[in-house]
Steps between C-alpha positions, in 0.01 A plus 500: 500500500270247699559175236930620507441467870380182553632351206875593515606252752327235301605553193891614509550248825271219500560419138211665382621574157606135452851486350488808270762643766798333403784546754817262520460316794887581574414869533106432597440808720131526495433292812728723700306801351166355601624420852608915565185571262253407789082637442409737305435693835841514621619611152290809476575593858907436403425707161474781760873529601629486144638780345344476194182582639594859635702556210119407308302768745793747510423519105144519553536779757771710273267470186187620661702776706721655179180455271157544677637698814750727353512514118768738457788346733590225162616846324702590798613173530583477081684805521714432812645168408522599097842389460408152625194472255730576225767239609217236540334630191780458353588120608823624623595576153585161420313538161708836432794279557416209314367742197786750485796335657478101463336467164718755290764297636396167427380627157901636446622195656311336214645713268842460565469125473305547187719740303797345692445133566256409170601747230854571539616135597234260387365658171801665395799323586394144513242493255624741242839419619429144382304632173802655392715220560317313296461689278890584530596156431219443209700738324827388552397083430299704180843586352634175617198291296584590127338207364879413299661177541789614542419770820345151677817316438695760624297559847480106510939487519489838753256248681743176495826728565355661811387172642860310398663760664296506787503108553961516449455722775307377752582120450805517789 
């Protein structure tokens, strides 16, 4: 405690620690700190009007009072505010909720788009939609591919007829 004291104002405001403290000179608020900061004196004597230190002995006091001056008054104490323990116990049942209520839900969520989104639309209808198409159309251009001279010719003049007809028709 004696080297903190009368090297704190040296070090954090004097630039004792050289420029390991890096602060942006646009926000740089270490000066005004060390201006309020004063000795080490006056910030023990301020220390004793902060909160934090009563809140520090009132802990102190309660601890040695419920367990070296009267042992059984944490039972009491237990007992009376039960329901509270259990609700802080607990965590406010937020993992109940997240266990039993959000995951089930996410995991049917997930599900749904699964059996849904993935298997009934992607695998089978665009996938082995398209298979079958294919596989459609193999068939039918199967038939149409004899291998004969004549079955080529014949497609060939379907072919020309089509696209005569189409070009009389759309030339006006």
């Amino acid at each position: 405690m004696l080297i903190g004291a009368f090297t704190v104002k040296p070090l954090l405001f004097d630039g004792g620690f050289g420029d390991s403290i890096f602060v942006n000179e646009a926000h740089n608020f270490i000066p005004e700190i060390g201006e309020e900061f004063g000795s080490w004196w006056s910030f023990a004597l301020r220390s004793l009007m902060h909160p934090v230190l009563y809140l520090v002995l009132a802990g102190v006091g309660s601890a040695w009072a419920l367990y070296i001056k009267w042992p059984h008054l944490p039972d009491v104490i237990d007992a009376k505010l039960k329901p509270l323990r259990v609700v802080l116990e607990n965590k406010y049942y937020f993992d109940w909720i997240n266990e039993n209520i959000i995951a089930p839900g996410s995991r049917l969520l997930g599900t749904v788009f699964w059996k849904g989104g993935d298997t009934a639309i992607i695998d089978r209808t665009i996938i082995d939609g398209s298979a079958g198409f294919i596989g459609w159309f193999a068939g039918v251009a199967r038939r149409v591919q004899s291998g004969f001279l004549y079955s080529y010719a014949f497609w060939m003049v379907i072919g020309l007829a089509v696209m005569l007809g189409w070009f009389v028709t759309h030339l006006h």
